[in-house]
N, CA, C and O atoms as a Maestro MAE file, in Angstrom:
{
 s_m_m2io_version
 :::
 2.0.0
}

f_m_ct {
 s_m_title
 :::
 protein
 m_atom[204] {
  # First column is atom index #
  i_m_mmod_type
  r_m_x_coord
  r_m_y_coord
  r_m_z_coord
  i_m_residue_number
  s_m_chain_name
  s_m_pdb_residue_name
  s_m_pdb_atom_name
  i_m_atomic_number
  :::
  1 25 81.081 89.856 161.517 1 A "UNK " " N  " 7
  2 3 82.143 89.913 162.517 1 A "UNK " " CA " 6
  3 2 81.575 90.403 163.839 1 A "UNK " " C  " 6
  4 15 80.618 91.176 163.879 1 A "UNK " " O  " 8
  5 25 82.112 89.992 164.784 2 A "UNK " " N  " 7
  6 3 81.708 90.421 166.444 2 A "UNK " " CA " 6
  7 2 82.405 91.681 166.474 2 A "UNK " " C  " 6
  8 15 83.173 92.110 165.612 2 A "UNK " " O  " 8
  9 25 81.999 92.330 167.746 3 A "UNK " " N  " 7
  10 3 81.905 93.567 168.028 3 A "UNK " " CA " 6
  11 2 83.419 93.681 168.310 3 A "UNK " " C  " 6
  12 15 84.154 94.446 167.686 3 A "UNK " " O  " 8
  13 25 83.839 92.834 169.332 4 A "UNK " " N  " 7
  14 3 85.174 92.891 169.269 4 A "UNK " " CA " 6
  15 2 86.593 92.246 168.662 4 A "UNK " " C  " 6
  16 15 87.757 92.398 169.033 4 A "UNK " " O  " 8
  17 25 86.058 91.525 167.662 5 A "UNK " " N  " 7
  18 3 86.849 91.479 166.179 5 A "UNK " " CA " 6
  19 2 87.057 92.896 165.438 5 A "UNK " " C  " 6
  20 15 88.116 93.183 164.881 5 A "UNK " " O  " 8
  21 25 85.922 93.766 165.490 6 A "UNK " " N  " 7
  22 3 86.045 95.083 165.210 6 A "UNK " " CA " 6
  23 2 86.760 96.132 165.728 6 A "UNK " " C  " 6
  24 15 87.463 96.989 165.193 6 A "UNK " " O  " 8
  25 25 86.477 95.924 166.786 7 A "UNK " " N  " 7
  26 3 87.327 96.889 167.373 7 A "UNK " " CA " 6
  27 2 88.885 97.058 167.479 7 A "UNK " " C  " 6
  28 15 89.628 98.039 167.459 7 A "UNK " " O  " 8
  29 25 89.187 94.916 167.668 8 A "UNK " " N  " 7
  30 3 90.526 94.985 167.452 8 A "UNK " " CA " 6
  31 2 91.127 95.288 166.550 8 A "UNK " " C  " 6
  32 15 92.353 95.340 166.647 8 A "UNK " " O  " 8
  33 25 90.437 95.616 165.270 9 A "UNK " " N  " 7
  34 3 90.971 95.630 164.141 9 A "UNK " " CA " 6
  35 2 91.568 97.064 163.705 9 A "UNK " " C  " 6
  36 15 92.534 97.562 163.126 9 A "UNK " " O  " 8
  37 25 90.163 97.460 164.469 10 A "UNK " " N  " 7
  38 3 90.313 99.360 164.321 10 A "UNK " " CA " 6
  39 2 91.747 99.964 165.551 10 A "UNK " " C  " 6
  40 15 92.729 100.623 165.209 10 A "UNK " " O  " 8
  41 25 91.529 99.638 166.499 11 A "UNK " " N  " 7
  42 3 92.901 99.835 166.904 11 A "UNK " " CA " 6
  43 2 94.097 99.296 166.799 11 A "UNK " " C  " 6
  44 15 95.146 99.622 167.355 11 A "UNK " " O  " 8
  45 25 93.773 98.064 165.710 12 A "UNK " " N  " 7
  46 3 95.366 97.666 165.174 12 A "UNK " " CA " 6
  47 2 95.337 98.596 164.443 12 A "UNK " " C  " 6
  48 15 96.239 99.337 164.833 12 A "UNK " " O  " 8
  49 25 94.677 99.193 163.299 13 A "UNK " " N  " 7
  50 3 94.908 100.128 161.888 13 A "UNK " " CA " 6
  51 2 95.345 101.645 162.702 13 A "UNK " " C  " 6
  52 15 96.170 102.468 162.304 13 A "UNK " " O  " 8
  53 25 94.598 101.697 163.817 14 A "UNK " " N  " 7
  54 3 95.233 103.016 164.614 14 A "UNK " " CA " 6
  55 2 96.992 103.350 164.903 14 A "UNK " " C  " 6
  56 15 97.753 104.312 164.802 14 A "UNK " " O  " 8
  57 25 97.055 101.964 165.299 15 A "UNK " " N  " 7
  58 3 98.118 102.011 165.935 15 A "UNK " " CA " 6
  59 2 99.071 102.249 165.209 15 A "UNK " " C  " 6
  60 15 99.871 103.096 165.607 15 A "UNK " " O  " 8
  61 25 99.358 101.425 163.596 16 A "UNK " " N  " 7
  62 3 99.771 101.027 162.529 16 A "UNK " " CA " 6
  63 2 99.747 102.462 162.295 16 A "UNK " " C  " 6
  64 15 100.815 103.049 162.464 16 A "UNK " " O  " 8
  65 25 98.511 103.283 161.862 17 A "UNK " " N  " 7
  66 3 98.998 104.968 161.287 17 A "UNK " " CA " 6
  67 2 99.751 105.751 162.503 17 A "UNK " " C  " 6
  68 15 100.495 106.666 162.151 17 A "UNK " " O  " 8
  69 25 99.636 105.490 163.873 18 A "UNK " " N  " 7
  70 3 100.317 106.483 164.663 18 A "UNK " " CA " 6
  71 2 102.247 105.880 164.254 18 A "UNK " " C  " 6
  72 15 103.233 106.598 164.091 18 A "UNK " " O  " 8
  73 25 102.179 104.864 164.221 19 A "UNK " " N  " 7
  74 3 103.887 104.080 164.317 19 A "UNK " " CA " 6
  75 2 104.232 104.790 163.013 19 A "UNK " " C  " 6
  76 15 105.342 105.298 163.170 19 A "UNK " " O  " 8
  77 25 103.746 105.053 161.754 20 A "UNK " " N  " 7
  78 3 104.067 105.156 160.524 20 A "UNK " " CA " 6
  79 2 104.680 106.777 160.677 20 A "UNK " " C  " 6
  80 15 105.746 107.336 160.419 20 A "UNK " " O  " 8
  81 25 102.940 107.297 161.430 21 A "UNK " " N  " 7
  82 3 103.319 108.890 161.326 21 A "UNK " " CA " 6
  83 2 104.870 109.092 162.484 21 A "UNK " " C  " 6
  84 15 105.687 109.974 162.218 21 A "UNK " " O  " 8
  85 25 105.025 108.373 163.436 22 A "UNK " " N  " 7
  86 3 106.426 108.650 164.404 22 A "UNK " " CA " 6
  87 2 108.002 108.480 163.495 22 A "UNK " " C  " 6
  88 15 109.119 108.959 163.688 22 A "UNK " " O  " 8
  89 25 107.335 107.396 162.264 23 A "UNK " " N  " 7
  90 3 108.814 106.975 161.662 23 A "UNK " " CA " 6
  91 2 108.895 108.251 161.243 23 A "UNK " " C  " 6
  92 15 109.777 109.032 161.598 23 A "UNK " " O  " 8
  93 25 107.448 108.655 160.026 24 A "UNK " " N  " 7
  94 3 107.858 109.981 159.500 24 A "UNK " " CA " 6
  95 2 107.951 111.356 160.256 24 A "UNK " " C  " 6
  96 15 107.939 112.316 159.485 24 A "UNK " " O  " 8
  97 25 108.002 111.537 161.032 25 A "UNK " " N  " 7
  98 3 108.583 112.893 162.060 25 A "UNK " " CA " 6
  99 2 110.468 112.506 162.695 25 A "UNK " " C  " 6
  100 15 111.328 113.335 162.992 25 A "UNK " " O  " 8
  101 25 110.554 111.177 162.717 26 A "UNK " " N  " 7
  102 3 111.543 110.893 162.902 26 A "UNK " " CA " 6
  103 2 112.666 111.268 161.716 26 A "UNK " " C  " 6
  104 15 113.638 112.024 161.755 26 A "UNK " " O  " 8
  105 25 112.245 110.609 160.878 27 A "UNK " " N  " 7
  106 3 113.240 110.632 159.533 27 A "UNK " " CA " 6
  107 2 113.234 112.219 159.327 27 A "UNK " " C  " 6
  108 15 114.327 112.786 159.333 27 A "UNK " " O  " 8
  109 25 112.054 112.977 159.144 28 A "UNK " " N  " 7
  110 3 111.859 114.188 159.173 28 A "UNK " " CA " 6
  111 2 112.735 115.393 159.793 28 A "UNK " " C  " 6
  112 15 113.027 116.473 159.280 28 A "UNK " " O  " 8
  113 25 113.111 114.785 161.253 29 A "UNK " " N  " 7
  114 3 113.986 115.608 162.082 29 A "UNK " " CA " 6
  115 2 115.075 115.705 161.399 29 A "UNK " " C  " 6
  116 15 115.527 116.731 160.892 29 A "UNK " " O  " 8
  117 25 115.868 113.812 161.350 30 A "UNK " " N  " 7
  118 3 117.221 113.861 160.575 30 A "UNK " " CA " 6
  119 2 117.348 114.588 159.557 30 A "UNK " " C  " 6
  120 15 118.198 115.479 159.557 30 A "UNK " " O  " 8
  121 25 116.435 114.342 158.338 31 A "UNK " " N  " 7
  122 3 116.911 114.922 156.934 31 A "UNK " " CA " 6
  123 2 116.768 116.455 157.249 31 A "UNK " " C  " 6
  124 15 116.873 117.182 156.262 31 A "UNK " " O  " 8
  125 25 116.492 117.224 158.762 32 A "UNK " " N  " 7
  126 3 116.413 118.566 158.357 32 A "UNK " " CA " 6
  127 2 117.546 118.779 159.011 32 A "UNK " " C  " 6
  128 15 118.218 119.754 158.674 32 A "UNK " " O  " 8
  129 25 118.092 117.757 160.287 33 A "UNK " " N  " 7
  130 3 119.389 118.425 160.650 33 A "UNK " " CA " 6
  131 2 120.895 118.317 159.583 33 A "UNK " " C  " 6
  132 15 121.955 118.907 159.369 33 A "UNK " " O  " 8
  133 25 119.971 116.932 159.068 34 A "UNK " " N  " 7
  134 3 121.480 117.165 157.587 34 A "UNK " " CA " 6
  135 2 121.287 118.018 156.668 34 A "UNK " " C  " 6
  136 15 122.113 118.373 155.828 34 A "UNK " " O  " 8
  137 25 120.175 118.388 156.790 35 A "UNK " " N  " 7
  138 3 119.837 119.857 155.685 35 A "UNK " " CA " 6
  139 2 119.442 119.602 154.317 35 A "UNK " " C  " 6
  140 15 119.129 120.423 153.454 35 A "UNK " " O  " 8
  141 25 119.509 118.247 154.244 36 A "UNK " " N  " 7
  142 3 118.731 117.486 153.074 36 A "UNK " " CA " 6
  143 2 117.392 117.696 152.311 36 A "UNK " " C  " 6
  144 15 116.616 116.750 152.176 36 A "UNK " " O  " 8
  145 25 117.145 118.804 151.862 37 A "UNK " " N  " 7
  146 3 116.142 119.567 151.322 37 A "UNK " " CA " 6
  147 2 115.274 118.572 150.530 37 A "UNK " " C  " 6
  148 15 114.097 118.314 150.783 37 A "UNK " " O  " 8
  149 25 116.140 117.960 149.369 38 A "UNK " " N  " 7
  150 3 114.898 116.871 148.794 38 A "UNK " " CA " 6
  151 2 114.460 116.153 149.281 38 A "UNK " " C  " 6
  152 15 113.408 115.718 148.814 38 A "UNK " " O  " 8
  153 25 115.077 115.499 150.711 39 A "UNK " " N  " 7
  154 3 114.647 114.307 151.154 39 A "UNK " " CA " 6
  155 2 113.798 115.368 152.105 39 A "UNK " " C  " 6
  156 15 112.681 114.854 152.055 39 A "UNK " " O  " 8
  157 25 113.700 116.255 152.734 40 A "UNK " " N  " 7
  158 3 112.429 117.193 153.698 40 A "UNK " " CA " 6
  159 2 111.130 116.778 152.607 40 A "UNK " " C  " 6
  160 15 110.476 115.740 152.712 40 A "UNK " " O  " 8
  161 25 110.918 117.824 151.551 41 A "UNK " " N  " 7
  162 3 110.355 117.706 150.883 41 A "UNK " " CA " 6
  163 2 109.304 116.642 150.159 41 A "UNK " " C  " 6
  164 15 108.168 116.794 149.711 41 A "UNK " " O  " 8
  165 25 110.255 115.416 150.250 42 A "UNK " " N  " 7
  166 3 109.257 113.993 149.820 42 A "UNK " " CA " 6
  167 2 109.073 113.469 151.053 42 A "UNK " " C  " 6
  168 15 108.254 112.558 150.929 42 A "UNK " " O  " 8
  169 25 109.575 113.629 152.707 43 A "UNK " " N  " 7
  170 3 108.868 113.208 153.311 43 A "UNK " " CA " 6
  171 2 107.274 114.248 154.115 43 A "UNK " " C  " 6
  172 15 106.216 113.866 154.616 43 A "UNK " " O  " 8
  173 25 107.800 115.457 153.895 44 A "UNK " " N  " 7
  174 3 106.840 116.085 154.458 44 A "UNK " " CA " 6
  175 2 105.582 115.882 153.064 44 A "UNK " " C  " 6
  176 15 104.468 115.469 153.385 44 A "UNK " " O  " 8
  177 25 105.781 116.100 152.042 45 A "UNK " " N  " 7
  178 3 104.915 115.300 150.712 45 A "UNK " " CA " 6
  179 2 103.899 113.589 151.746 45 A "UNK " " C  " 6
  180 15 102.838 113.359 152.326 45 A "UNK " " O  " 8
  181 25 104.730 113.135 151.495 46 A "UNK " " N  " 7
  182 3 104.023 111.362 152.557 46 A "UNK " " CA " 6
  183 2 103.645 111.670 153.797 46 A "UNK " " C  " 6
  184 15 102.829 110.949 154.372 46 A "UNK " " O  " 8
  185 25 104.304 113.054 154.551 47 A "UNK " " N  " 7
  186 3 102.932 112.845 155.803 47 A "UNK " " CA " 6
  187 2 101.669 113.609 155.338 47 A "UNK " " C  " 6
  188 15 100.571 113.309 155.805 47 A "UNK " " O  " 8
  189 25 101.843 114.782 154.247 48 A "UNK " " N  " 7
  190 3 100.207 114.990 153.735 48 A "UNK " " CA " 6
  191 2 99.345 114.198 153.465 48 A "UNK " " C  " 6
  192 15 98.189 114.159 153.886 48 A "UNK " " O  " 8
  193 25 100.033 113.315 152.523 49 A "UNK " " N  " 7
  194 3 99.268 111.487 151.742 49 A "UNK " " CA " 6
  195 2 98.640 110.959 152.862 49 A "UNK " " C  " 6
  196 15 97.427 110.751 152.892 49 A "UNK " " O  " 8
  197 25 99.714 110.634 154.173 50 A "UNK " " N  " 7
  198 3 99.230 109.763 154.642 50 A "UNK " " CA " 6
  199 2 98.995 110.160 155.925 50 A "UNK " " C  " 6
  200 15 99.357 109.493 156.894 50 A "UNK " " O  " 8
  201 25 98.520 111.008 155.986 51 A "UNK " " N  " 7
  202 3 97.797 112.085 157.431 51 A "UNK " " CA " 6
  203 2 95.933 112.001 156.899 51 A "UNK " " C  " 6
  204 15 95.074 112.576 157.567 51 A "UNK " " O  " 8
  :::
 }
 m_bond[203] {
  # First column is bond index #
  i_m_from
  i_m_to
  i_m_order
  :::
  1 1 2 1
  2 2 3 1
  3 3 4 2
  4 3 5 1
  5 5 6 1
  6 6 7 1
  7 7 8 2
  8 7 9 1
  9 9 10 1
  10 10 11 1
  11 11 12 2
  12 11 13 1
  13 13 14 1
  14 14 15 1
  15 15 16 2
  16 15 17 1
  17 17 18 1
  18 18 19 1
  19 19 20 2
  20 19 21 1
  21 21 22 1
  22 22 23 1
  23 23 24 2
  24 23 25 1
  25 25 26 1
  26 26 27 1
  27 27 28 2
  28 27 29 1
  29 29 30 1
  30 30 31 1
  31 31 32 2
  32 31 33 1
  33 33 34 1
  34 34 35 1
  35 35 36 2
  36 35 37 1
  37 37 38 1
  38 38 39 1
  39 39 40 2
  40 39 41 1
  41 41 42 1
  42 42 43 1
  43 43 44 2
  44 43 45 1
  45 45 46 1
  46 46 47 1
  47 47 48 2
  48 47 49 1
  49 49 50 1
  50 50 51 1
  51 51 52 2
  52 51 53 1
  53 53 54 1
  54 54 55 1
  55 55 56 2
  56 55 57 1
  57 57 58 1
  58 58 59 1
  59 59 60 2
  60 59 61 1
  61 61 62 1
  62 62 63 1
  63 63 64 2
  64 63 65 1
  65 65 66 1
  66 66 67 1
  67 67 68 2
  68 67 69 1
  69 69 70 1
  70 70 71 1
  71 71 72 2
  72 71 73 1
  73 73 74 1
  74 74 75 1
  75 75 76 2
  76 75 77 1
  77 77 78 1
  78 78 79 1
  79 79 80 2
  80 79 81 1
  81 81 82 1
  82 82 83 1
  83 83 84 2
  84 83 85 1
  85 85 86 1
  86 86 87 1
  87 87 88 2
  88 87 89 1
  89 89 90 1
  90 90 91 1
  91 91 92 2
  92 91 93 1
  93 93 94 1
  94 94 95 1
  95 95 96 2
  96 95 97 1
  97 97 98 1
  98 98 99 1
  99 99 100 2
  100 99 101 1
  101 101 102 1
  102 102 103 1
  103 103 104 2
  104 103 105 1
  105 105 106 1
  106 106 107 1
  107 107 108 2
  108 107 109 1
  109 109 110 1
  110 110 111 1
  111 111 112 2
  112 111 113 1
  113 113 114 1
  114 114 115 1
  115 115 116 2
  116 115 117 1
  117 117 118 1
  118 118 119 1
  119 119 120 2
  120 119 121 1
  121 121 122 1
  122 122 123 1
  123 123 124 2
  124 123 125 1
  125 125 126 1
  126 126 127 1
  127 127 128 2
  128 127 129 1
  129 129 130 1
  130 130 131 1
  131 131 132 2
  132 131 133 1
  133 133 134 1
  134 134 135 1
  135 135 136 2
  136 135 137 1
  137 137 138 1
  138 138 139 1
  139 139 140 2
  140 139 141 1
  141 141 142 1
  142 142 143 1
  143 143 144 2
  144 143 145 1
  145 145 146 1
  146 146 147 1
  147 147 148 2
  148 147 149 1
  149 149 150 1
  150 150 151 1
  151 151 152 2
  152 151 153 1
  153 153 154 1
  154 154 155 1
  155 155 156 2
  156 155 157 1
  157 157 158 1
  158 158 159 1
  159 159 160 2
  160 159 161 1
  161 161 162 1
  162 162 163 1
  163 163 164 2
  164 163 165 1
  165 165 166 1
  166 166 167 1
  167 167 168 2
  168 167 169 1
  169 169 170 1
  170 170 171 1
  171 171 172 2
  172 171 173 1
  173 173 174 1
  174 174 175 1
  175 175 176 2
  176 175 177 1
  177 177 178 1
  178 178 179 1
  179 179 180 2
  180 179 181 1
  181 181 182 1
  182 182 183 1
  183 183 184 2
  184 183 185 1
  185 185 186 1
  186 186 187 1
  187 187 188 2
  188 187 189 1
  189 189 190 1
  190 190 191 1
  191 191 192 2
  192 191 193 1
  193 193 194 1
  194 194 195 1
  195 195 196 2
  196 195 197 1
  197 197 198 1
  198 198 199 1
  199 199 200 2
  200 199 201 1
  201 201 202 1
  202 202 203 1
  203 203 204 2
  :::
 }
}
């Protein structure tokens, strides 16, 4: 692969983990203002995984 086949690739996969990690801080906020303890819990669980 060329240099910049590479690169595009690496800042698509960048981009892809920053969008993922925003959903999960997002959802994160909600389930704490509804006070939704299990749902805190399995998402703060998936941003460890996937941090």
């Amino acid at each position: 692969m060329n240099q910049n086949r590479l690169q595009s690739i690496s800042k698509s996969r960048e981009a892809h983990r920053v969008n993922i990690q925003r959903s999960l801080e997002h959802r994160l906020e909600i389930a704490r203002a509804k006070g939704d303890e299990e749902l805190i819990r399995q998402l703060e669980a998936e941003m460890r995984y996937s941090s």
